[in-house]
C-alpha positions as CSV (number, residue, x, y, z in Angstrom):
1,X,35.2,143.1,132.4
2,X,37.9,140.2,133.8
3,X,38.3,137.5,130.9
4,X,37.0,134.2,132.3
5,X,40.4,132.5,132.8
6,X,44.2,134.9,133.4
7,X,47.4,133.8,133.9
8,X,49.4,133.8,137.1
9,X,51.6,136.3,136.0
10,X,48.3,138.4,134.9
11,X,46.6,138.0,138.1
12,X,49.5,139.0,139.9
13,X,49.9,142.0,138.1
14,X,46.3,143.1,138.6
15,X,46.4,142.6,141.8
16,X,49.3,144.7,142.0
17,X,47.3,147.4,140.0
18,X,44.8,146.9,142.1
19,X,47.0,147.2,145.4
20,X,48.4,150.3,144.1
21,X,44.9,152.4,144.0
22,X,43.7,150.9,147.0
23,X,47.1,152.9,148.6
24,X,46.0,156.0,146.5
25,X,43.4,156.1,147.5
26,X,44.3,155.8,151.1
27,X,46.3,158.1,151.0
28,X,44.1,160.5,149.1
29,X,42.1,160.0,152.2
30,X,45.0,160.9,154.8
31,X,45.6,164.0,153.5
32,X,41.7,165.0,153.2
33,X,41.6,163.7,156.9
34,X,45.2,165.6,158.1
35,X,43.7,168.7,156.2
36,X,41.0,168.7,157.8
37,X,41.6,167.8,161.8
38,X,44.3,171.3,160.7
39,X,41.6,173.3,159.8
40,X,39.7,172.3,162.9
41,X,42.7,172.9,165.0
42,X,43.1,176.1,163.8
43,X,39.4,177.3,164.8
44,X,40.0,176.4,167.8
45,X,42.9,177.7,168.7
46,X,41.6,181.2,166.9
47,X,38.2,180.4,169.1
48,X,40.0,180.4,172.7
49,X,42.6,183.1,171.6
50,X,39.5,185.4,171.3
51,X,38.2,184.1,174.2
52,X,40.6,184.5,176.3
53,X,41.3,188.0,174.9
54,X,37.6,188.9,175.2
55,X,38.0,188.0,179.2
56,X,40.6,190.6,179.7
C-alpha cells in the first residue's frame, strides 16, 4: 500500500521500479512471442517439406 504523501525523490524511484518491470515484463513477452512464431515456422516448413516430398 502507497503511504498517503512520498517525496520527489521517492516517487521517482518508484516509478523507476515500476518502469523497470513494466520492461520485464515486455520483454518476458517477446521472447514467449519470438518462441513461439519459431515454433510455428518450424511446422510449417516440416508441413510443406512433406508435402512436397509426398508429391513426388
Amino acid at each position: 500500500m502507497r503511504p498517503k504523501r512520498l517525496s520527489f525523490e521517492q516517487l521517482v524511484n518508484q516509478n523507476i521500479r515500476e518502469l523497470l518491470d513494466d520492461e520485464n515484463s515486455l520483454n518476458q513477452l517477446e521472447m514467449r512471442i519470438e518462441k513461439r512464431h519459431e515454433a510455428l515456422t518450424r511446422k510449417k516448413r516440416d508441413q510443406d517439406a512433406e508435402f512436397y516430398s509426398n508429391e513426388r
